[in-house]
N, C-alpha and C positions, 0 to 999 in steps of 0.2 A: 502752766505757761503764763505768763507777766504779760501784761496788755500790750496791744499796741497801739502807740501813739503816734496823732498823722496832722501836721501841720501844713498849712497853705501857705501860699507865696502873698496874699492879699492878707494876712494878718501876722507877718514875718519880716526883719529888718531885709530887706530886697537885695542889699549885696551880697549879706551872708549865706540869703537862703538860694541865689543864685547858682554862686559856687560852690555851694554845697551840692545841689543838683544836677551840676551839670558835669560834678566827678565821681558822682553814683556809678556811670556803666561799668568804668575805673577800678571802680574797687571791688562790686558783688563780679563781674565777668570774670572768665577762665577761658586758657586756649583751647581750642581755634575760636571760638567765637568773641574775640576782640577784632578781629579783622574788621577796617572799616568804620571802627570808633571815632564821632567825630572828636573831633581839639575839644576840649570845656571850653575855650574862648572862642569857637565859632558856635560852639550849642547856646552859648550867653547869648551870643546876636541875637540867633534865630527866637530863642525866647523874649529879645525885647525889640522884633524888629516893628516898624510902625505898620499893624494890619489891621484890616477893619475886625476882626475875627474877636469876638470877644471870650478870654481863658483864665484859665487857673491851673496851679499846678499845685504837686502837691508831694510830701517827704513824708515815708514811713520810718519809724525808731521804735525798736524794742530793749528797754534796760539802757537808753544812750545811745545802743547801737543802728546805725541806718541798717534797714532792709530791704527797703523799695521806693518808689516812686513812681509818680502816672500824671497826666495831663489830660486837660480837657479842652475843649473848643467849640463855638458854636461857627457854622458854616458863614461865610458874609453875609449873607440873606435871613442867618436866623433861623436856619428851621429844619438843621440839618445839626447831631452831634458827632464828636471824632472824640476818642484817645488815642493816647500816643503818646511818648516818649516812657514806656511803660519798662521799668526793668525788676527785678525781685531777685533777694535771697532764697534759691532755690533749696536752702534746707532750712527755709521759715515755712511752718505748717500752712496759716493764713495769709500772710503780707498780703497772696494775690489777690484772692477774692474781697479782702478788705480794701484794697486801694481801689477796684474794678468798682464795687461797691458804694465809694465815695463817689467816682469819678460819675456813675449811672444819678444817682442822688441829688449830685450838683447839675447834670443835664435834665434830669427832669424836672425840678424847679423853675427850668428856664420853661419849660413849653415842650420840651423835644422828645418828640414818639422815635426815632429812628436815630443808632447810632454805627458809626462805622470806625473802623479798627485794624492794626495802627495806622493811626495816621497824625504827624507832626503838625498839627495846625491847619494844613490844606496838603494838595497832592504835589504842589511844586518844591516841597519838602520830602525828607523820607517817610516813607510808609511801604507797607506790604509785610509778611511776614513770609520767608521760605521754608516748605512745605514737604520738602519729599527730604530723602537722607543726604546726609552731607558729603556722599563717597568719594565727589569729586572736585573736593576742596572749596574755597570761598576765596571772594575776590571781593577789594575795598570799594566796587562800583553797587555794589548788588547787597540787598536786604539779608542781613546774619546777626542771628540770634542762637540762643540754648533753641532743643528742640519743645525743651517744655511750657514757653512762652505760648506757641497757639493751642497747647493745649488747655494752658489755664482760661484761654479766651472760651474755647469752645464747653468748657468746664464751666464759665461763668454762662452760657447760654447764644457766646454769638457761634455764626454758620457762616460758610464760605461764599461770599457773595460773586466777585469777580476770583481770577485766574491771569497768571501773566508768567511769562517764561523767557529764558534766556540760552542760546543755542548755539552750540558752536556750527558753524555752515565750514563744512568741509570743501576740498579742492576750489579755492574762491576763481583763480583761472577758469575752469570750465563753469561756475556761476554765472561769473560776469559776462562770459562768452554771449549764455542764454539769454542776458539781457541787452543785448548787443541790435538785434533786432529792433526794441521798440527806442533805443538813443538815438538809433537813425534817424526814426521816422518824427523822434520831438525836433530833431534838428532841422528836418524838411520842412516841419511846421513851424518853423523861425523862431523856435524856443535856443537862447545856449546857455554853457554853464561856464560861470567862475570859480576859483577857489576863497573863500573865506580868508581877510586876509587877519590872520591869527596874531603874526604880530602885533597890527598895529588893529587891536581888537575891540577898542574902544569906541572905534570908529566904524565899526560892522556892527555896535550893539542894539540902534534906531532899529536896522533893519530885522536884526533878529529877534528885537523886542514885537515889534509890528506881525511879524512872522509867525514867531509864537500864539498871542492871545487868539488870532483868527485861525490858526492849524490846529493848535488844541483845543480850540472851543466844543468839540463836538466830543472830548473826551470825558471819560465817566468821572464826577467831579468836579470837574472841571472851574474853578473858580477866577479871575484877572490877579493880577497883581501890578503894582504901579513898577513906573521903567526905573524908577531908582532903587527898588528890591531887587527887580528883574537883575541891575545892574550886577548890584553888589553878591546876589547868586552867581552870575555868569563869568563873574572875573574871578571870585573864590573859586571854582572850580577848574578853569582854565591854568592857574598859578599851580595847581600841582600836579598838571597831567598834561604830555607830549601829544599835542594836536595831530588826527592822523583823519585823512577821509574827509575831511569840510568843504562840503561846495554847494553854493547855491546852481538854483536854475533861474532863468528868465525871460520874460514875457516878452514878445518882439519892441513892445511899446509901454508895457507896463512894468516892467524891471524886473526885481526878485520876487518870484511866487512860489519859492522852497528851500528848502537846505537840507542838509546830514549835516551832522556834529560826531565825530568819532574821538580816537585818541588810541595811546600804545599804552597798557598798565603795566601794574607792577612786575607780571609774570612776562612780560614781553608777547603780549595776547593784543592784535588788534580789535577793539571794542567798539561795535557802532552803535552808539547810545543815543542819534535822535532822528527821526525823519519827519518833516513836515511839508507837507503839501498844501494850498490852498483849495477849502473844499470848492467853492468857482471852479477850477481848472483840474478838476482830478477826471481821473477817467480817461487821461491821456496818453497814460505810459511815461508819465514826469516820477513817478518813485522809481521807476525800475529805470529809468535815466540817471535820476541821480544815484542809486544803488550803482550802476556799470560806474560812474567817476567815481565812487567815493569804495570800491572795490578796485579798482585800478589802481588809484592811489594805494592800497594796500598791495597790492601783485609789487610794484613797482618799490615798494619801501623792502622787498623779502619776506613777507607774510604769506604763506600757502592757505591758510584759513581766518575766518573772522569770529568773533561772537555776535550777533544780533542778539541784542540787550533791553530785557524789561519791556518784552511784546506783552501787551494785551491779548489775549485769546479772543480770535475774533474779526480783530482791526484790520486794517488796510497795510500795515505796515507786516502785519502776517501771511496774509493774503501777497503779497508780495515775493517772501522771499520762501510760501509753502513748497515751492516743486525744489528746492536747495534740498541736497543730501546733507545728514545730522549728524555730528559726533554725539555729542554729551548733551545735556540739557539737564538743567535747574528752573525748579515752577514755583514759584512764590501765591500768596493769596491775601485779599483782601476780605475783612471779615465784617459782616455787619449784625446787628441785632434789632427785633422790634420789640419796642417797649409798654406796646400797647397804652391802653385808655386807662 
């Protein structure tokens, strides 16, 4: 077998080796698992969006021909590693383990005993890898890969560190019913909710941005990002998906202390893909409030069921909707590795 040769982006003319990179999934991927590929022109951004995160990426070629590619990152703080954006020629023998190889090599250089896996940069990107069989198809919201991606990882030495899942909650009418109790009782407590107003979305993003760093702060990972990335994520996303389920809740005196973020995809599946409550004010019965609006919303559009999307196992947001009856479920994982001394 002919070597293989692995070039960086830090020693690479940067336009060419951009777009070279960023129509890799493009070329090595095969059906089903294209679902969900981002554009090359949003992968470009994200690779040169302004983060404090200091990375490298990196292009495998065997004989001219690309094989693979992988990326690295250190955590903002420096003292945390991530790869990501890892794809391979699944009938190249090594690409993997040589590009994993690289990516370990360039993080321990830096100082870094501990690396976690995939992950695009930070968690406000994609990451995760799913995990169990693909029987019940894949959807552009949710982490899809070959299934032999986490094996290479756990081949190369990482282990599944966290767990997160995504469920369809059946009969969402009698769901909501259940949560019908504690909306009352946030509403007695002079809590109410609005809808997000989606159109005019630019002008909901302060709040959402504010909402965010303090809601997710407690999440595993967890790292900031400034409100003009925040932005340019939250309107990219928004632009190609039909808003379903968005409504804040609020404080009698101190405004908004939560939201859902839903939407309708491609399969005509309502998706509720965010919930955030302010840790201050939890323990109130304000999730399972805004779950009854942002589930009513859905009754009310024709949906008899929801997906709750990309749970943590664990979190508050599952703890929520655990007494919900299940259709299907898809568990995705995040992988990490130590790298010792």
């Amino acid at each position: 077998m002919t070597a293989l040769h692995i070039r960086c982006l830090s020693e690479s003319q940067p336009s060419e080796f951009v777009t070279s990179f960023c129509e890799i999934p493009y070329t090595l991927r095969r059906d089903p698992f294209r679902v969900g590929l981002l554009p090359p022109e949003a992968e470009a951004l994200l690779l040169t969006l302004p983060l404090p995160n200091l990375r490298e990426f990196w292009i495998a070629t065997r004989q001219q021909r690309i094989v693979g590619r992988i990326g690295a990152s250190l955590s903002a703080d420096g003292t945390q590693g991530l790869v990501g954006f890892f794809e391979v020629d699944l009938d190249d023998e090594t690409a993997a383990r040589q590009l994993l190889e690289t990516a370990e090599a360039w993080l321990r250089c830096r100082g870094i005993r501990k690396v976690f896996g995939p992950v695009h940069i930070n968690t406000w990107f994609p990451y995760r890898f799913r995990v169990e069989a693909h029987d019940e198809g894949a959807y552009s919201w949710e982490p899809v890969q070959p299934p032999e991606y986490p094996e290479q990882f756990q081949a190369f030495g990482f282990r599944v560190d966290q767990v997160y899942h995504s469920d369809e909650l059946v009969d969402l009418e009698a769901i909501r019913k259940g949560f019908e109790p504690h909306y009352r009782r946030t509403l007695q407590a002079g809590y109410t909710y609005r809808p997000i107003d989606t159109v005019e979305l630019e002008r909901e993003l302060p709040v959402l941005y504010r909402l965010s760093l303090s809601g997710f702060s407690q999440n595993y990972l967890f790292e900031p990002i400034s409100e003009p990335v925040f932005r340019a994520l939250y309107v990219a996303q928004a632009a190609k998906r039909k808003p379903l389920g968005c409504h804040f809740v609020c404080h009698p005196t101190r405004g908004e202390v939560g939201f859902t973020v839903g939407f309708v995809d491609e399969a005509e599946q309502f998706v509720l893909k965010t919930l955030v409550v302010l840790p201050e004010v939890q323990s109130q019965g304000l999730s399972m409030g805004l779950l009854f609006e942002a589930f009513g919303s859905g009754v009310r559009a024709g949906h008899p069921s929801a997906i709750a999307a990309l749970v943590q196992a664990g979190n508050r947001s599952e703890a929520s909707s655990r007494r919900t009856p299940i259709g299907w479920r898809h568990t995705y994982a995040l992988f990490r590795k130590d790298l010792g001394e």
